[in-house]
N, C-alpha and C positions, 0 to 999 in steps of 0.2 A: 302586798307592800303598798304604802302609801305613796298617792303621788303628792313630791313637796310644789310647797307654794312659796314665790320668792316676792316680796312688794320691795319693788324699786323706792328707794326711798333719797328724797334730797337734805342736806342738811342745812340748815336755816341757821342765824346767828342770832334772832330775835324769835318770840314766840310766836307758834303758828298755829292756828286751829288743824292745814290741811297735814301737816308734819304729826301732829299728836295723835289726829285720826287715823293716819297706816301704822305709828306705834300700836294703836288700841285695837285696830281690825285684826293684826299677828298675835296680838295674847289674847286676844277672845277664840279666832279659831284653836290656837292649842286646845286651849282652855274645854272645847267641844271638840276632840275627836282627827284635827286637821290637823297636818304637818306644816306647820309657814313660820316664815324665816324673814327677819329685817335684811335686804340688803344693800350694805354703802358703799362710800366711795373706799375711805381707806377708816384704819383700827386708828381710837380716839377720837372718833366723832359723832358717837352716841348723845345723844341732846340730854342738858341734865337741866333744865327749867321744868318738867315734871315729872313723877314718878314714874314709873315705865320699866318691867324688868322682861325681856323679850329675847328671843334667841335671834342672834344676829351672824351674819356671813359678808365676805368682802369681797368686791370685785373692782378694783381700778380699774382693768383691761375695758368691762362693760361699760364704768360712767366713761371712758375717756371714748370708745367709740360712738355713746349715745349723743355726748358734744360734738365730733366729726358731723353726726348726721341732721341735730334739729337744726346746725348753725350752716350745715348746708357746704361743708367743704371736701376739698377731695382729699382722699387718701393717699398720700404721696409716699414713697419709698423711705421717706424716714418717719412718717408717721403710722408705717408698717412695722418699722423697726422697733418702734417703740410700743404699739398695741401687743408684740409678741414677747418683749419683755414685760410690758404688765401683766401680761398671760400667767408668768410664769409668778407675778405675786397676788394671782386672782384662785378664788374657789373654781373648779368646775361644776358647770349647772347641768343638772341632769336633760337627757335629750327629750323625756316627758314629763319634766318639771312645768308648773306654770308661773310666767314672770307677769307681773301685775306691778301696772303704768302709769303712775298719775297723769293728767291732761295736758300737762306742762312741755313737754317732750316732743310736742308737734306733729309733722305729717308724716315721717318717717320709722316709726316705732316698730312696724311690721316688719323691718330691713334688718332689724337687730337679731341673733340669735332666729336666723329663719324658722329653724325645725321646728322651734316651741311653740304651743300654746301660751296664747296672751288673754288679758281680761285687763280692759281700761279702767281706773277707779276716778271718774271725773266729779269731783269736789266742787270746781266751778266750769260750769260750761262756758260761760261768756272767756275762759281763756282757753277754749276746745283749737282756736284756731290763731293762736299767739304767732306759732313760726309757717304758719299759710302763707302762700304769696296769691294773688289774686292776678298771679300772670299766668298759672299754672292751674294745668286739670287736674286735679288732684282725684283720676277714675278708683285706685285702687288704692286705699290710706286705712289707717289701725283701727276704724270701726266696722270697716264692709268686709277688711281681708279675711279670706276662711280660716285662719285658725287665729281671731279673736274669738271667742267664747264669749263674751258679753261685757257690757256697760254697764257699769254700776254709777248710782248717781244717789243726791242726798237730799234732794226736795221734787215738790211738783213742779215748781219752774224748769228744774233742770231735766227732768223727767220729758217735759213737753217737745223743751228744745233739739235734746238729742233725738228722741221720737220722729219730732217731724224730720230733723237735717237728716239723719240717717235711717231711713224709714226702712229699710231691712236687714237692719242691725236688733240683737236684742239687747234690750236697755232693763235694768230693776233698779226703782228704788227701794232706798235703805234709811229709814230714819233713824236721825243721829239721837245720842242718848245722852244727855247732859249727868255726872256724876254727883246722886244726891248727897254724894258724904261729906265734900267739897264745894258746893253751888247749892245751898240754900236758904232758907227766909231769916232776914236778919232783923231781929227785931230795936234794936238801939240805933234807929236811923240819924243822920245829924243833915244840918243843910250844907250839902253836898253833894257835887256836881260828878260826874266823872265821866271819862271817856278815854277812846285809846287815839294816840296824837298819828299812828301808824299810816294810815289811811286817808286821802283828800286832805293832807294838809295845809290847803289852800282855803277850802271850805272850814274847813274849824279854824284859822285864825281869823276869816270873815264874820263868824258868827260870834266869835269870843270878843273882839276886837269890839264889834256893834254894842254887845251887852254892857262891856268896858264903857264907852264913849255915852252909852243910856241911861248910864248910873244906877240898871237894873240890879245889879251883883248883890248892893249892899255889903249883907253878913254871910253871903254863902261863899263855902269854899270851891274850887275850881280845882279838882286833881284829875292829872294826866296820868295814865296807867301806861308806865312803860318800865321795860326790862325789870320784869318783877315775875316770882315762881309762881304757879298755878293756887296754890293755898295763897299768898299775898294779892295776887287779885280778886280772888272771893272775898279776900277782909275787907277789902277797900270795897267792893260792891256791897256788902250785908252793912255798912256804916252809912250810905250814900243812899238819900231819898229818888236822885233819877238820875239814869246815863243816857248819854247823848250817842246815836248810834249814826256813824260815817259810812256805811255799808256803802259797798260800790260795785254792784254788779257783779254782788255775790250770785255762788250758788244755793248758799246757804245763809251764811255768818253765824258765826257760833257766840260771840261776842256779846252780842243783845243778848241770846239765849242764856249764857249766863247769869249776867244782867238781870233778865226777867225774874229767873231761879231763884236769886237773891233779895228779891221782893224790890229793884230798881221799878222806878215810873221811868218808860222808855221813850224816848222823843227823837225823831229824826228818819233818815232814807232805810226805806226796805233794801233797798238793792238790786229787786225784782224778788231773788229769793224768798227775804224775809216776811215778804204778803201773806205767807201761810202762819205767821205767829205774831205778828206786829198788829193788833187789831184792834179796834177804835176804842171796845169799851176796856181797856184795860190799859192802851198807848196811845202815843200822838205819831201816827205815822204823816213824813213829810213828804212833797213833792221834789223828788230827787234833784239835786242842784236849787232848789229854790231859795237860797237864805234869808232872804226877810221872814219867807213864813217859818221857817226854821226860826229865828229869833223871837218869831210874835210868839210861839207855839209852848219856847221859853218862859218868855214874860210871864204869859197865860198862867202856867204852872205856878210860877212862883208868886204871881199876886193869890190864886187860890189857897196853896201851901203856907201862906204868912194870914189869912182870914180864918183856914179851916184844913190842919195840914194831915188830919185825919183822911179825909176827901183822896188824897193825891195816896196815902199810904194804903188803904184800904186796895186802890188800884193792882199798886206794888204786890200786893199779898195777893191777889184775884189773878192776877198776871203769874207769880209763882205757884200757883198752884197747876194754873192750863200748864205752863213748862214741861212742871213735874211728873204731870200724868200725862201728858200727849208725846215727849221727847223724857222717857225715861232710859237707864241701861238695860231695863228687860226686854223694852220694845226692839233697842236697836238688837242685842244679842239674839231675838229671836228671828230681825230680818236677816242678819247677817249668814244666821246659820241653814235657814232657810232657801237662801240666794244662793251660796257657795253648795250646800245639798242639790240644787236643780243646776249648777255649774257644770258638778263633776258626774253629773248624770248624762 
């Protein structure tokens, strides 16, 4: 008998790289051999900004006690009252099931469903310690406790980070796979800007703002990618000579990497993550918060792209191809099944 796999999953009202990746981790493992299962909060809350058909299970009882515990409050007799009526509209999780964590969820994850095995899926490390307090020891937490089974991660940064912070924990990374059927080279580029508004938007009205008051803009267009399906952000990217990428301490950012896919000239902050595909001869990687040179980096571009805009496309195209071959779905499918093989070993 198989042991199932349950990926806790939150529900977002905007698109999210780290939400679509536990959609696509549960249909790749069926898809090879594994039993895993989305689980939410309550029925009707399946994300439908992209395709995704996944076998899915409920538990309110779980999200309501997981909020009890990252937010740190006590369990009081009528919030007993009520975890035992959600019980009664929750699945039961098998006592050898594994429940798998995004990083989100804090210092007390371990506390959940004691008996199970757990396996943390940390997307971005820089939020490993969002609900930490730094009043507290935190000896025994979801990455050292024995029956976490491991850390999965999605870049070398984050690889390094959880490495060293918990250095006798086991950590795999899993490189992500951008979908070529969806994310790739667009050949009808126009001048066009794009970016997504979600992120530092403090920093993107400084730098929009500056280019505005420069009179650098001219005839290019400025489109903000927001609440738009997975297929309508690839249009807007394979039309667009270059996005501007807001990254902030990502673990990854999947955003650029689309971006790239779609033969965009990328300009702007790594995030730390994105150091591993943001690379000089093919992008303008910025110095994180810096916005003038963010601006200048701009200009750059565009005085080149109005002399010789071959120059800046050819980038684009040199950039989607590294993408496509280094962050394919074969690669990731094959870390994936790989990791979860040495998991349940």
């Amino acid at each position: 008998m198989k042991t199932k796999i349950y990926f806790v999953c939150p529900t977002n009202k905007f698109a999210s790289g780290g939400v679509k990746q536990i959609y696509r981790q549960v249909e790749t493992l069926n898809k090879n051999g594994f039993e895993a299962y989305l689980l939410l909060k309550k029925r009707g809350k399946k994300e439908n900004w992209f395709n995704n058909n996944v076998p899915i299970k409920y538990s309110p009882s779980l999200f309501k006690e997981l909020k009890y515990l990252y937010k740190g409050k006590k369990i009081s007799f009528s919030k007993k009252l009520l975890l035992r009526f959600l019980k009664t509209q929750s699945m039961e999780i098998e006592k050898d099931a594994i429940l798998v964590f995004p990083e989100i969820y804090g210092p007390n994850i371990h506390q959940l469903a004691p008996e199970n095995p757990k396996v943390i899926f940390n997307q971005n490390c820089y939020y490993t310690f969002g609900y930490f307090s730094i009043y507290e020891n935190y000896e025994i937490n979801p990455y050292n406790h024995p029956k976490t089974l491991a850390t999965i991660v999605a870049s070398d940064d984050a690889e390094r980070y959880l490495q060293y912070t918990f250095s006798d924990s086991k950590v795999f990374k899993m490189r992500l796979g951008i979908d070529d059927q969806v994310f790739n080279y667009g050949e009808n580029k126009k001048k066009q800007i794009c970016f997504m508004p979600r992120k530092l938007g403090d920093d993107l009205t400084q730098v929009i703002s500056i280019l505005k008051q420069r009179g650098t803009l001219k005839d290019w267009n400025l489109f903000a990618i927001d609440n738009k399906t997975e297929k309508e952000v690839a249009e807007i990217m394979k039309e667009s000579a270059v996005f501007l990428s807001f990254n902030h301490k990502e673990g990854f950012g999947l955003p650029p990497t689309e971006a790239m896919a779609c033969g965009c000239y990328v300009i702007g902050y790594s995030g730390q993550g994105g150091k591993e595909y943001l690379k000089p001869e093919f992008s303008l990687p910025v110095e994180d918060g810096n916005i003038i040179e963010f601006v200048q980096k701009i200009e750059e571009t565009i005085k080149i792209y109005e002399e010789n805009p071959q120059e800046i496309l050819n980038k684009g195209k040199l950039s989607s191809h590294f993408i496509l071959e280094n962050y394919s779905l074969t690669n990731e499918i094959n870390d994936m099944v790989n990791i979860w093989n040495r998991i349940m070993q």
